[in-house]
C-alpha positions as CSV (number, residue, x, y, z in Angstrom):
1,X,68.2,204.9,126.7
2,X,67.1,204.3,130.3
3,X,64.5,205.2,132.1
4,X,63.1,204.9,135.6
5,X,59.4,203.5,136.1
6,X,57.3,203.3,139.2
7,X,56.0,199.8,140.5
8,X,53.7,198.3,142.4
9,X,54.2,195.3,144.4
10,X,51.3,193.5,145.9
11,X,51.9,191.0,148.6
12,X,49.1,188.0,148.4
13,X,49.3,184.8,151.0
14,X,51.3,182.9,148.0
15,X,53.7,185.5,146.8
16,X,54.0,188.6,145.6
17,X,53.2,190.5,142.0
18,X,54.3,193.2,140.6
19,X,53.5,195.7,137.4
20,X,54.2,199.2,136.4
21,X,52.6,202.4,135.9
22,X,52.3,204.0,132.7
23,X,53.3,201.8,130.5
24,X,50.5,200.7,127.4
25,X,49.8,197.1,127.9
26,X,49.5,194.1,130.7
27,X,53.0,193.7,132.1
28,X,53.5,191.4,135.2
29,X,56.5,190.0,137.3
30,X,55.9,187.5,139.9
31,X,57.9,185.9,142.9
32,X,58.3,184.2,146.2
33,X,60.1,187.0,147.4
34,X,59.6,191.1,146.6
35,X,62.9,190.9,144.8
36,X,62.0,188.0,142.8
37,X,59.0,189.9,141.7
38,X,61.1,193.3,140.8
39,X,63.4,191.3,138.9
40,X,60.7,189.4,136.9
41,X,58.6,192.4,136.5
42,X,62.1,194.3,135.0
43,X,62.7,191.5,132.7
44,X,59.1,191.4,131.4
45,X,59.2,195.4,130.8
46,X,62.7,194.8,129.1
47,X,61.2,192.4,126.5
48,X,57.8,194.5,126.3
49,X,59.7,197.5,125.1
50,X,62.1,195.6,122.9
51,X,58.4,193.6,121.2
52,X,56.8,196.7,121.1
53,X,59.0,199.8,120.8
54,X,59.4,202.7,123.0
55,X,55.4,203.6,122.3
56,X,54.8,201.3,125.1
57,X,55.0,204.3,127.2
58,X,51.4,206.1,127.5
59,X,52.5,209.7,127.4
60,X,55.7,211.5,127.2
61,X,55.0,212.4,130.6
62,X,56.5,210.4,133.7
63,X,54.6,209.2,136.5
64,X,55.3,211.8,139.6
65,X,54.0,209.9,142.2
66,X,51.8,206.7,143.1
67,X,49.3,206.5,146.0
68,X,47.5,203.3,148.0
69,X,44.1,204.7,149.3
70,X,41.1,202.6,149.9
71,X,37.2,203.0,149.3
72,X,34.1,201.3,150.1
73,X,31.3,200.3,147.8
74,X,27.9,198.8,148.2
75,X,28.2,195.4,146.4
């Protein structure tokens, strides 16, 4: 079975890291480089699903789209 996921990739001063959306549980990739962190983050979804099963996924239903947006709080 395949099936495509969404990602984010966050770029921070000492790499990058990168997870995906929809999926039950904490799944992380990590790199020097974007690719490095797609192709960690696509390993570590590989051995989630083949740990946990295909219930990994939170709902039958894909994720459509993903947005960045910001917002302020008082802190």
């Amino acid at each position: 079975m395949h099936t495509d996921l969404k990602l984010i990739v966050e770029k921070h001063l000492d790499g990058f890291v990168a997870y995906p959306l929809g999926m039950k549980g904490v799944v992380v990739g990590e790199g020097e480089t974007y690719e490095e962190a797609v192709a960690d983050v696509t390993s570590a979804i590989a051995f989630h699903i083949e740990t946990f099963g295909p219930e990994v996924f939170r709902d039958e239903e894909t994720v459509l789209e993903a947005y960045v947006t910001e917002t302020g709080v008082t802190i």
